[in-house]
Backbone atoms as SQL, in Angstrom:
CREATE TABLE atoms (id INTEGER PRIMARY KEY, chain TEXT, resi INTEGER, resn TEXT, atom TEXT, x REAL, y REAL, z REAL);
INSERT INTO atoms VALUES
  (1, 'A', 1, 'UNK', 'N', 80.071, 76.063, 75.826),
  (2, 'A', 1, 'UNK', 'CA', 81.045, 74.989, 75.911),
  (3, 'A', 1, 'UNK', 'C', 81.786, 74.865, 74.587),
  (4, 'A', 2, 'UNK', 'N', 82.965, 74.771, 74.723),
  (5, 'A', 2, 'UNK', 'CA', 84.196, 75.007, 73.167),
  (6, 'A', 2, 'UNK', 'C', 83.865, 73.427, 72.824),
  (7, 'A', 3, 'UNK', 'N', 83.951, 72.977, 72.084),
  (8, 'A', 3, 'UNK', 'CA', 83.549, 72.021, 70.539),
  (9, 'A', 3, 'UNK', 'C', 85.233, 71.450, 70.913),
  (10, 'A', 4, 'UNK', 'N', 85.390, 70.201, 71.448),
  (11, 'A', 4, 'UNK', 'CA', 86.784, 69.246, 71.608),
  (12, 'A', 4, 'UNK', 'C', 87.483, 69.268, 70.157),
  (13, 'A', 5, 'UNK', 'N', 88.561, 69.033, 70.133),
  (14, 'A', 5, 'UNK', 'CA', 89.334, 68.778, 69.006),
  (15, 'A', 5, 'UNK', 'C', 90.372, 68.063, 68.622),
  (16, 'A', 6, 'UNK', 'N', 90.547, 67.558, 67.514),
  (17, 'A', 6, 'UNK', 'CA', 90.931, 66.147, 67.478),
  (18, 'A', 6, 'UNK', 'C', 91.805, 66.730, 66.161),
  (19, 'A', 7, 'UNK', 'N', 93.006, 66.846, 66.193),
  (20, 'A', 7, 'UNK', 'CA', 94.050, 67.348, 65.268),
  (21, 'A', 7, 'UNK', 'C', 94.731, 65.490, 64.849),
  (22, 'A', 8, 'UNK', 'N', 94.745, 64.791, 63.090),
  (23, 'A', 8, 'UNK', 'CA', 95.012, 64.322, 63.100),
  (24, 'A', 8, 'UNK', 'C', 96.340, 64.049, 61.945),
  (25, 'A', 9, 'UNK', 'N', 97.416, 63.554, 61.808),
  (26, 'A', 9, 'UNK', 'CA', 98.287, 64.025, 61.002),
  (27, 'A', 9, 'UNK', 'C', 98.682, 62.509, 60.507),
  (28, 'A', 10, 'UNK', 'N', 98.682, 62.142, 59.336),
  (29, 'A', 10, 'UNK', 'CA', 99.199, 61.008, 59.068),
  (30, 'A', 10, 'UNK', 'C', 100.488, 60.720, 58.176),
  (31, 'A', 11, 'UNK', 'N', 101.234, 59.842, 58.639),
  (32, 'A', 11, 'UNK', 'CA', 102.596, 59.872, 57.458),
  (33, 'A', 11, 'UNK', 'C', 101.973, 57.855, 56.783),
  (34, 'A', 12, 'UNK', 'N', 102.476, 58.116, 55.511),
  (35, 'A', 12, 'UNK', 'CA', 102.582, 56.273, 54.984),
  (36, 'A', 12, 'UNK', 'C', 103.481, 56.123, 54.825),
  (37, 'A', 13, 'UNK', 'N', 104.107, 55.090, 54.728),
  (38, 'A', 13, 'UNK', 'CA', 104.945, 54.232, 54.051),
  (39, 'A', 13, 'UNK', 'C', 104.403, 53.076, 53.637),
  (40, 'A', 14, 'UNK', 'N', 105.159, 52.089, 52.596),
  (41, 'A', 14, 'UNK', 'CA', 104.992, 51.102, 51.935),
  (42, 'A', 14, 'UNK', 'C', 103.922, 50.072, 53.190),
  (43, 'A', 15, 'UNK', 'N', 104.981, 49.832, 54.216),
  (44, 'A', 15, 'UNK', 'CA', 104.504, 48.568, 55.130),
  (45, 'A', 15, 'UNK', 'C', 103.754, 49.872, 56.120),
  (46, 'A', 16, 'UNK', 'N', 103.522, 50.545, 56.468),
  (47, 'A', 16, 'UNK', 'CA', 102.868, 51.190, 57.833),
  (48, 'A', 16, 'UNK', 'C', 102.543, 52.374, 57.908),
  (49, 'A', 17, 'UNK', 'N', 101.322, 53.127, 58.346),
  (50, 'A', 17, 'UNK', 'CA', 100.411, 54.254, 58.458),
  (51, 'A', 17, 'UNK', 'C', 100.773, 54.845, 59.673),
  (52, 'A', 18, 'UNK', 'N', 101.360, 56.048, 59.843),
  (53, 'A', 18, 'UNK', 'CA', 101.499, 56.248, 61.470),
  (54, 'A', 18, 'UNK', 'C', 100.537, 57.833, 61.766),
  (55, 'A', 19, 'UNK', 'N', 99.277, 57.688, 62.460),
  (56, 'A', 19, 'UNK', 'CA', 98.390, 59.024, 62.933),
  (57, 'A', 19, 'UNK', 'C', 99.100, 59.371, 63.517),
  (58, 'A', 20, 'UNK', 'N', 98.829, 60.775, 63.955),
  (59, 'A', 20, 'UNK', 'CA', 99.561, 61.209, 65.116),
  (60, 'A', 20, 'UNK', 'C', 98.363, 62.091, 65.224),
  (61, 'A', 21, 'UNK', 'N', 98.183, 61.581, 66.751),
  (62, 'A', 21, 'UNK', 'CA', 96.652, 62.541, 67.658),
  (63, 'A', 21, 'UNK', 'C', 96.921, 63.186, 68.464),
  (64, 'A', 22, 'UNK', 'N', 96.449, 64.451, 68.360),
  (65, 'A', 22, 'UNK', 'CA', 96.591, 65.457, 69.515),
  (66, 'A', 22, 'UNK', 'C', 94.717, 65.884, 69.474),
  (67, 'A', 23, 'UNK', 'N', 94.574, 66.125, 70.851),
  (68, 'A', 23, 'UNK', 'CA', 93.138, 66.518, 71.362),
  (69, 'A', 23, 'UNK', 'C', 92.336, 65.584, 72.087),
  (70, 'A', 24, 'UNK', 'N', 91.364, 65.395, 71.999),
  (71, 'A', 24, 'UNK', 'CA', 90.172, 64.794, 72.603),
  (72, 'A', 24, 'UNK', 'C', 90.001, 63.639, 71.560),
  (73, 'A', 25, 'UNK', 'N', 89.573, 62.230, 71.963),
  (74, 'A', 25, 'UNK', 'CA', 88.999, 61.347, 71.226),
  (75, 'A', 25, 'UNK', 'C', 87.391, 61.506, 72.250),
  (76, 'A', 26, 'UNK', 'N', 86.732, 61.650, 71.434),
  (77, 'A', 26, 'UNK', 'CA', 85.248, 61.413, 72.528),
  (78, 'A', 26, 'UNK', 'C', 84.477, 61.308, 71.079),
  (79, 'A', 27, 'UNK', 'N', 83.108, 61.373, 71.804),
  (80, 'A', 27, 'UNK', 'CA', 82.064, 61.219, 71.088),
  (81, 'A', 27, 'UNK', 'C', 81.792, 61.969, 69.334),
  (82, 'A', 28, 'UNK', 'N', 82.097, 63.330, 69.953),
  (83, 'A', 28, 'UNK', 'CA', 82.098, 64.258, 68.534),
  (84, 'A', 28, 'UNK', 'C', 83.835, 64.418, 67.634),
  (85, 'A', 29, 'UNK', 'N', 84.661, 63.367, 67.966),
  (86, 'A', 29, 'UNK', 'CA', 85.683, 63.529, 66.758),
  (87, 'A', 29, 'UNK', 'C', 85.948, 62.053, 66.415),
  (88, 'A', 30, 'UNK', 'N', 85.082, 60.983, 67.019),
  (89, 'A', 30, 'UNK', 'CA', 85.848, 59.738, 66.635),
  (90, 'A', 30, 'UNK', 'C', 84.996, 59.529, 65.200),
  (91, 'A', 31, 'UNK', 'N', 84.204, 59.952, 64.620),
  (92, 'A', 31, 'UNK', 'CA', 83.883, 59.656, 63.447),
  (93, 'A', 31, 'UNK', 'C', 85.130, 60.161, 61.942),
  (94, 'A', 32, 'UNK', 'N', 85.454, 61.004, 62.345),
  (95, 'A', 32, 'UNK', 'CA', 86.792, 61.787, 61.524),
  (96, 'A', 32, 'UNK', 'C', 87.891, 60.328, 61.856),
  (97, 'A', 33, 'UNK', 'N', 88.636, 60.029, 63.149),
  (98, 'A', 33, 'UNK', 'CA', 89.307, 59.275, 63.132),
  (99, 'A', 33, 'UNK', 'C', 89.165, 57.659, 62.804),
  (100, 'A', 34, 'UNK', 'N', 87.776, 57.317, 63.098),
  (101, 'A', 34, 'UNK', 'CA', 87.468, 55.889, 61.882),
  (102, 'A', 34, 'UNK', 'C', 87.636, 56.221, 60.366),
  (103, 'A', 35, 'UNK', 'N', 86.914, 57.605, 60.206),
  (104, 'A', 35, 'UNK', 'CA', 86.939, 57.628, 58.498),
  (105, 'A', 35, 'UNK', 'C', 88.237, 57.774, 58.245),
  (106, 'A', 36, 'UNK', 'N', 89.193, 58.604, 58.556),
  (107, 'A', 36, 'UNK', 'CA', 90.420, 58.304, 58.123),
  (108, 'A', 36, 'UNK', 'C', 91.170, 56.888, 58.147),
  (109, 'A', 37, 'UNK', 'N', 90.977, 55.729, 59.252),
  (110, 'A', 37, 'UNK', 'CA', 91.805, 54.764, 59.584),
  (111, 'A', 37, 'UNK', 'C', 90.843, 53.363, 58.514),
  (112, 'A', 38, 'UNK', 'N', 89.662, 54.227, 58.296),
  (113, 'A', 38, 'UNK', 'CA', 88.784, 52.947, 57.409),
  (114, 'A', 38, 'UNK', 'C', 89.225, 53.054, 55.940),
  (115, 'A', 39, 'UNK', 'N', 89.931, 54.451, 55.807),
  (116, 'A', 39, 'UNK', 'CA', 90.167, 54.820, 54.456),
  (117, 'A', 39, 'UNK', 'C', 91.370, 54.025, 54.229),
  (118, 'A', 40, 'UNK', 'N', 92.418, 53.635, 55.271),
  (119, 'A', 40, 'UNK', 'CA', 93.686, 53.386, 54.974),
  (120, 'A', 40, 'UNK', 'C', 93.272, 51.891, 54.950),
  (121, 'A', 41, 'UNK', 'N', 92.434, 51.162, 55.546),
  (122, 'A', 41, 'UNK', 'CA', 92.425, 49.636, 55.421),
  (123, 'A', 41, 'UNK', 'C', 91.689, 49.466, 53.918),
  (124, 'A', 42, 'UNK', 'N', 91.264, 50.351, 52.890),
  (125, 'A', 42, 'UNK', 'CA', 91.070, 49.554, 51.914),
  (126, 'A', 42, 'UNK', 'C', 92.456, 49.035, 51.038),
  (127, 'A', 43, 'UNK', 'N', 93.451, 49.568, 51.398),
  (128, 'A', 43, 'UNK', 'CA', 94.771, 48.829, 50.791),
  (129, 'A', 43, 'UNK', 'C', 95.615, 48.778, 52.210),
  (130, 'A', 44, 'UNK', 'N', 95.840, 47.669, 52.556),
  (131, 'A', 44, 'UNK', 'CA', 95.872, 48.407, 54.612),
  (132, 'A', 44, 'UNK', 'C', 97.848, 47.963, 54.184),
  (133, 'A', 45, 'UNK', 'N', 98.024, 48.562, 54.788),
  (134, 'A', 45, 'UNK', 'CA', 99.717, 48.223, 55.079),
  (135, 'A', 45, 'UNK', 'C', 99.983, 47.157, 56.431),
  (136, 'A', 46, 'UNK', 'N', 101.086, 46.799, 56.806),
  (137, 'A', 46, 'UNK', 'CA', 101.192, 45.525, 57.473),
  (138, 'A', 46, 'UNK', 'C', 100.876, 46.449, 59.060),
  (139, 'A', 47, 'UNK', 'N', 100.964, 47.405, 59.468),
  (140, 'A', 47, 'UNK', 'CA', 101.106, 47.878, 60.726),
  (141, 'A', 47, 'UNK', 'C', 100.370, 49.600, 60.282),
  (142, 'A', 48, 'UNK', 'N', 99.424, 49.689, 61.437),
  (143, 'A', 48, 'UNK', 'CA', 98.853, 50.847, 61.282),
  (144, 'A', 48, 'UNK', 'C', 99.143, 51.649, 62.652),
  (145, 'A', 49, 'UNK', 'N', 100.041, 52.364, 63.196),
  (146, 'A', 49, 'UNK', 'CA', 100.099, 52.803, 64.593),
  (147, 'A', 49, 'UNK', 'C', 99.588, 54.253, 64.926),
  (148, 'A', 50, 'UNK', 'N', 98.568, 54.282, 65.785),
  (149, 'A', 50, 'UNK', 'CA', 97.991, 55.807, 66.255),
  (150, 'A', 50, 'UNK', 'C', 98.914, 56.219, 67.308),
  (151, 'A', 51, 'UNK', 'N', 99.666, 57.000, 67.141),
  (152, 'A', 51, 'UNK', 'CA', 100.410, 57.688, 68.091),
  (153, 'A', 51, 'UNK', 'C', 99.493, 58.753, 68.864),
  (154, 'A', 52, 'UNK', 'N', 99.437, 58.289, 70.400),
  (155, 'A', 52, 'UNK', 'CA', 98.971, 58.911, 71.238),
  (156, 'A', 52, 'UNK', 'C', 99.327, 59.846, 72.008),
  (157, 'A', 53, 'UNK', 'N', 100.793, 59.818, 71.998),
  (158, 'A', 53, 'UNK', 'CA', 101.140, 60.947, 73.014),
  (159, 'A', 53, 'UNK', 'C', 100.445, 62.969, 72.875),
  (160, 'A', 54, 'UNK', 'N', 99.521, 63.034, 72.083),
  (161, 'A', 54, 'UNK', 'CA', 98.974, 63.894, 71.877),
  (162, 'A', 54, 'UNK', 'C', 97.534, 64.081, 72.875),
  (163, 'A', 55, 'UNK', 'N', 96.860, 62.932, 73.076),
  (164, 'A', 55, 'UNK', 'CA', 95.816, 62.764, 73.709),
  (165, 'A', 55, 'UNK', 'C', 95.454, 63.213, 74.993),
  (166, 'A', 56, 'UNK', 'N', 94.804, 63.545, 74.879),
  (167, 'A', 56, 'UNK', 'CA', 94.292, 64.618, 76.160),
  (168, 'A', 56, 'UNK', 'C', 93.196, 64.226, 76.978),
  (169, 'A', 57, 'UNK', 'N', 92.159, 63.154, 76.257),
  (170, 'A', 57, 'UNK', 'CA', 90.755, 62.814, 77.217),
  (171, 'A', 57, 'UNK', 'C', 90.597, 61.490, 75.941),
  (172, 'A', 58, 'UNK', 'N', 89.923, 60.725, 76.594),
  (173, 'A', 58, 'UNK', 'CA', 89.478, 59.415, 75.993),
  (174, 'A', 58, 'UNK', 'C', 87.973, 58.912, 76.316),
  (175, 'A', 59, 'UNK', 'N', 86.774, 59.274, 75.678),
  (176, 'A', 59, 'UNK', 'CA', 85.626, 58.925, 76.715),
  (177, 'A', 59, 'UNK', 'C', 85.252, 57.437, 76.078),
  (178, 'A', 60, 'UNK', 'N', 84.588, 57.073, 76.651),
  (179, 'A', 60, 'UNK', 'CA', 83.555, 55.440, 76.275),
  (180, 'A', 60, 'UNK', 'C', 83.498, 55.335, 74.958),
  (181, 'A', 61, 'UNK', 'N', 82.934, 56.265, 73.790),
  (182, 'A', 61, 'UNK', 'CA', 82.575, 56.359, 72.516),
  (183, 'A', 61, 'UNK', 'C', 84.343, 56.049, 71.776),
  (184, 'A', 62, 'UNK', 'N', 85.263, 56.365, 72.500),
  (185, 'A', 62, 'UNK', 'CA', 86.293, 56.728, 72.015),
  (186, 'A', 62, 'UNK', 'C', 87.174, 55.372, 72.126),
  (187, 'A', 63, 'UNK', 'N', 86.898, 54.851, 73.695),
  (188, 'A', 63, 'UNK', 'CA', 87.193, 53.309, 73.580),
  (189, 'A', 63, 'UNK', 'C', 86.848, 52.447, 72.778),
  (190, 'A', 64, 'UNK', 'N', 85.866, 52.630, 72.534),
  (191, 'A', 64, 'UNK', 'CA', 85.142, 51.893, 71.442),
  (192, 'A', 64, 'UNK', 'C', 85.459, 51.800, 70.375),
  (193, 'A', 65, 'UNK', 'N', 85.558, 52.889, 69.492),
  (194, 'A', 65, 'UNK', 'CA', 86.035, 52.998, 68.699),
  (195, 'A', 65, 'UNK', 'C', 87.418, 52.563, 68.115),
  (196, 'A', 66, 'UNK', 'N', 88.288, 52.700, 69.132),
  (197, 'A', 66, 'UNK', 'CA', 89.743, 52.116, 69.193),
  (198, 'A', 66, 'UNK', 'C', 89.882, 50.598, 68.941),
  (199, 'A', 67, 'UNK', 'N', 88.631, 49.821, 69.955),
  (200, 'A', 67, 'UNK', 'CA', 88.437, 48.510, 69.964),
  (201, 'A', 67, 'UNK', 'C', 88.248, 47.996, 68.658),
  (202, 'A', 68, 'UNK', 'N', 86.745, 48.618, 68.128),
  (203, 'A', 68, 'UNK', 'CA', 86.221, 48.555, 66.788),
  (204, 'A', 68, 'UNK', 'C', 87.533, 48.797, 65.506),
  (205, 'A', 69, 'UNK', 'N', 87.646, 49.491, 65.709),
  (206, 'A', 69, 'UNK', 'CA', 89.432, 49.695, 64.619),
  (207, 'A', 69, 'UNK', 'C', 90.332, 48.765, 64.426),
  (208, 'A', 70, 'UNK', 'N', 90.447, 48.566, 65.659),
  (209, 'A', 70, 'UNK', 'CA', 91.618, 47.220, 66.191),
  (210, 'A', 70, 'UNK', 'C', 91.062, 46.049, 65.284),
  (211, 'A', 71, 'UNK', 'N', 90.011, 45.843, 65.376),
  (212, 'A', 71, 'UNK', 'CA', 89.459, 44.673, 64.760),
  (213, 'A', 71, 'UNK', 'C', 89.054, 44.466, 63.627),
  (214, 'A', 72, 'UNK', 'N', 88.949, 45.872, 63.005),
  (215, 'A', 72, 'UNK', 'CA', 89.237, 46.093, 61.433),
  (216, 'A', 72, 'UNK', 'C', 90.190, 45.879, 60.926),
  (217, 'A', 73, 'UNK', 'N', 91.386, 46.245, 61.453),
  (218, 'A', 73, 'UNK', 'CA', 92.695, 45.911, 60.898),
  (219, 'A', 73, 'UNK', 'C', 92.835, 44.695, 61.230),
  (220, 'A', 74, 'UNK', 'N', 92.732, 43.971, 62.217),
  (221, 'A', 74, 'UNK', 'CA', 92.755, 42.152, 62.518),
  (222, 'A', 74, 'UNK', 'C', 92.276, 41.566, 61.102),
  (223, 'A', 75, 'UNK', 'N', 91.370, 42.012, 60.681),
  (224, 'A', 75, 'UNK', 'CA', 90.616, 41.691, 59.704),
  (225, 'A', 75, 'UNK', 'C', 90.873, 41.718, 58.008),
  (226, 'A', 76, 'UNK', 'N', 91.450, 42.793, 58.057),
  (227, 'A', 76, 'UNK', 'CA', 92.377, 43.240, 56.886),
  (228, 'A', 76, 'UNK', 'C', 93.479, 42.972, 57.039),
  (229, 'A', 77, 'UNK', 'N', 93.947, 41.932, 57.896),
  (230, 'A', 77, 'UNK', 'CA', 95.412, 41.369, 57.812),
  (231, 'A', 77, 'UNK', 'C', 96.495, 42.243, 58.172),
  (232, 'A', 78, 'UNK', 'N', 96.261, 43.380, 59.368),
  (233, 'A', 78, 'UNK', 'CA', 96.966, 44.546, 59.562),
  (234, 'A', 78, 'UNK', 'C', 96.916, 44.435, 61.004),
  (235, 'A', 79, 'UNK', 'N', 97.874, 45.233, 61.310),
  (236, 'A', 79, 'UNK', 'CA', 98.605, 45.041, 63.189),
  (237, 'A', 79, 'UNK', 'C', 97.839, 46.561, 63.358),
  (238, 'A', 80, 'UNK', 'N', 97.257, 47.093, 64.136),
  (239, 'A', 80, 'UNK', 'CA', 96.620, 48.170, 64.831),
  (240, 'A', 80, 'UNK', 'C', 97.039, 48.243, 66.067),
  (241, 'A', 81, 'UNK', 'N', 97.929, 49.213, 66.500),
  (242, 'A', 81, 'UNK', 'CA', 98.889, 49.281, 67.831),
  (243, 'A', 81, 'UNK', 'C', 98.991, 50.758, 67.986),
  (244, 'A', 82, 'UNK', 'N', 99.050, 51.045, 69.292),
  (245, 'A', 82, 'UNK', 'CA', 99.404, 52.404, 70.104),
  (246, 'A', 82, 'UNK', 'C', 100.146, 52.633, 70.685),
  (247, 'A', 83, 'UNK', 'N', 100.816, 53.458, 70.514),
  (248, 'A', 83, 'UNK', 'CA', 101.880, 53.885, 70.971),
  (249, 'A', 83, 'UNK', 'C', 101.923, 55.443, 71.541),
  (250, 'A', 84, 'UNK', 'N', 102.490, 55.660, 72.345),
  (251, 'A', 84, 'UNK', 'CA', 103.008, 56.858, 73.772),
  (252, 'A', 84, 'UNK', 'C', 101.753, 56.981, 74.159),
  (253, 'A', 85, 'UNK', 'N', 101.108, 56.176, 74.604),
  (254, 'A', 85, 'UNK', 'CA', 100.255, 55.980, 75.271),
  (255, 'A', 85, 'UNK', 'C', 100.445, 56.524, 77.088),
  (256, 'A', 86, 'UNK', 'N', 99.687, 57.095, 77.175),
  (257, 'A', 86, 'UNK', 'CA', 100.116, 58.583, 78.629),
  (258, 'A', 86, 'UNK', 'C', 99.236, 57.390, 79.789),
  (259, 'A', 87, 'UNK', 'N', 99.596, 57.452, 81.116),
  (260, 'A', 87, 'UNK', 'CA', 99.459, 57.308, 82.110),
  (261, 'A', 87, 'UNK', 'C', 97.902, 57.194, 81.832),
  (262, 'A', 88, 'UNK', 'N', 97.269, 58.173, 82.162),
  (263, 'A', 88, 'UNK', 'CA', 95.853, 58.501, 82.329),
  (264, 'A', 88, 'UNK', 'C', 94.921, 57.414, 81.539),
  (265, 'A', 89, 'UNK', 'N', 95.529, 56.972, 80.001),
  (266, 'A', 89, 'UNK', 'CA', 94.633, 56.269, 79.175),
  (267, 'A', 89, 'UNK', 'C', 95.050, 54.706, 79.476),
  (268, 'A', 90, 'UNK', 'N', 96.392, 54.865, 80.552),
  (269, 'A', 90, 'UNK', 'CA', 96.560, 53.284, 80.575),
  (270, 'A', 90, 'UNK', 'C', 95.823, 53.289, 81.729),
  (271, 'A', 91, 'UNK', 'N', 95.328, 53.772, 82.470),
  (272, 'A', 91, 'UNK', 'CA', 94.991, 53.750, 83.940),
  (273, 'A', 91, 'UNK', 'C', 93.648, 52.925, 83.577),
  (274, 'A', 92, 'UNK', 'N', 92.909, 54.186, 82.316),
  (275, 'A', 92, 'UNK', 'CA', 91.525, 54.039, 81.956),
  (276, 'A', 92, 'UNK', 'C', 91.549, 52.558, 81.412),
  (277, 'A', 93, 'UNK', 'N', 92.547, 51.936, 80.384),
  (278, 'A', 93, 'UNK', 'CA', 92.060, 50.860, 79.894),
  (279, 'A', 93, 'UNK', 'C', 92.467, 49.302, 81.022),
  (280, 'A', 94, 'UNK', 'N', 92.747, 49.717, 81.639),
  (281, 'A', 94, 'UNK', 'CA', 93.052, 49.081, 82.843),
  (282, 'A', 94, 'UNK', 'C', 91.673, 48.856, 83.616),
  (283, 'A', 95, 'UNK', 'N', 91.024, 49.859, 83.754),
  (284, 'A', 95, 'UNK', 'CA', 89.934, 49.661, 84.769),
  (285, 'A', 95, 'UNK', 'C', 89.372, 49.354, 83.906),
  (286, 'A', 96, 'UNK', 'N', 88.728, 49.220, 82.560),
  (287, 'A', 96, 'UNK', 'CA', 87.734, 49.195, 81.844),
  (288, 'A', 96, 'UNK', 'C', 87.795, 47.502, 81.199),
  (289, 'A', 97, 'UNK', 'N', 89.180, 47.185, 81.604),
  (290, 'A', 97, 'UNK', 'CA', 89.946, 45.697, 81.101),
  (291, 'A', 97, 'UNK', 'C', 90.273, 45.866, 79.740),
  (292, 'A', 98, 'UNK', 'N', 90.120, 46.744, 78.940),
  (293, 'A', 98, 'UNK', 'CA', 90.321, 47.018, 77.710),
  (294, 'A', 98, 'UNK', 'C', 92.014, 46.856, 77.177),
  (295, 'A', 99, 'UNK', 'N', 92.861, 47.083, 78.017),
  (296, 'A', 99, 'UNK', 'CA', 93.902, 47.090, 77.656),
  (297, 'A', 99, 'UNK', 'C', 94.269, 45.783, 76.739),
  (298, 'A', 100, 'UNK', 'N', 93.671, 44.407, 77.277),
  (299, 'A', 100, 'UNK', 'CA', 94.300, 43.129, 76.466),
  (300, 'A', 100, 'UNK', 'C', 93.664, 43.105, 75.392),
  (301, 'A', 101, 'UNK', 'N', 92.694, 44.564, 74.886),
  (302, 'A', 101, 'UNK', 'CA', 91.624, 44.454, 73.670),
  (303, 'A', 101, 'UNK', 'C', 92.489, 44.984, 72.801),
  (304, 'A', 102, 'UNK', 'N', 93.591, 45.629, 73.443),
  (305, 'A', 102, 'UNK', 'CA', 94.344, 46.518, 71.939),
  (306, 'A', 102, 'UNK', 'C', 95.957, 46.341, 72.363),
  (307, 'A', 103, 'UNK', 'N', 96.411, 46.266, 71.175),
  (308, 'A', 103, 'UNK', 'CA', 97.858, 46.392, 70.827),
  (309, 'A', 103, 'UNK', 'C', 98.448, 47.619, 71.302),
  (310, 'A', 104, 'UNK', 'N', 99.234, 47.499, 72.239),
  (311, 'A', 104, 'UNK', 'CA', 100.197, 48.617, 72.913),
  (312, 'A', 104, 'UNK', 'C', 101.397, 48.898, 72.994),
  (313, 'A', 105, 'UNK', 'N', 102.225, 49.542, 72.073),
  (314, 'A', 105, 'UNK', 'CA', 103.372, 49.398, 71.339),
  (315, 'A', 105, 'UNK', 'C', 104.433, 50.565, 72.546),
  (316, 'A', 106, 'UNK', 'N', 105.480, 50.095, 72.939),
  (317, 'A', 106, 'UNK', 'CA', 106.095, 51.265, 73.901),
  (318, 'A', 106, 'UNK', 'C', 107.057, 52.103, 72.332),
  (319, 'A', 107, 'UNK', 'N', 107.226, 51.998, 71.851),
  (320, 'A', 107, 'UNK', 'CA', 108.134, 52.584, 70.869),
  (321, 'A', 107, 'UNK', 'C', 107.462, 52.742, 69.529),
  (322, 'A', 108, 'UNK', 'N', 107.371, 53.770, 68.628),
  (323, 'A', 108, 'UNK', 'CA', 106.903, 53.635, 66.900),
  (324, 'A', 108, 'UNK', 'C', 107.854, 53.065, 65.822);
């Protein structure tokens, strides 16, 4: 079985952090994508957005994680929002009710 992969690319600016994810969020890459997004909240900018349109699979560990994030940046006085968010992951946070747990941005 091939090892999922989680390609993550980040740009800053002054006010906002924008990831850009392509691959799998699951169990074996969401530790890479907290450590990067925990790294940016020790000086957090006003808006942190993970651009999703890269995303390919989203499992439980991965929701979670998103949730958990979200609420780091709540915390650090920072907006945590997603954007091109694909069919499939709105479907998922829909059934899971998760959707009103996170910021869902139609535009970056």
């Amino acid at each position: 079985m091939e090892r999922p992969e989680l390609s993550i690319t980040m740009e800053r600016a002054p006010d906002e952090a924008i990831f850009r994810l392509a691959g799998e969020i699951d169990v074996l890459t969401v530790a890479r994508l907290s450590a990067m997004v925990n790294e940016i909240l020790a000086e957090p900018p006003a808006r942190i957005i993970l651009d999703m349109s890269g995303v390919t699979f989203c499992d439980s560990q991965g929701l979670g994680t998103l949730v958990v994030l979200s609420r780091k940046a709540q915390h650090a006085r920072s907006l945590l929002a997603l954007t091109n968010v694909g069919d499939f992951l709105l479907r998922v946070l829909d059934i899971t009710g998760l959707r009103s747990a996170l910021m869902i941005s139609s535009t970056a």
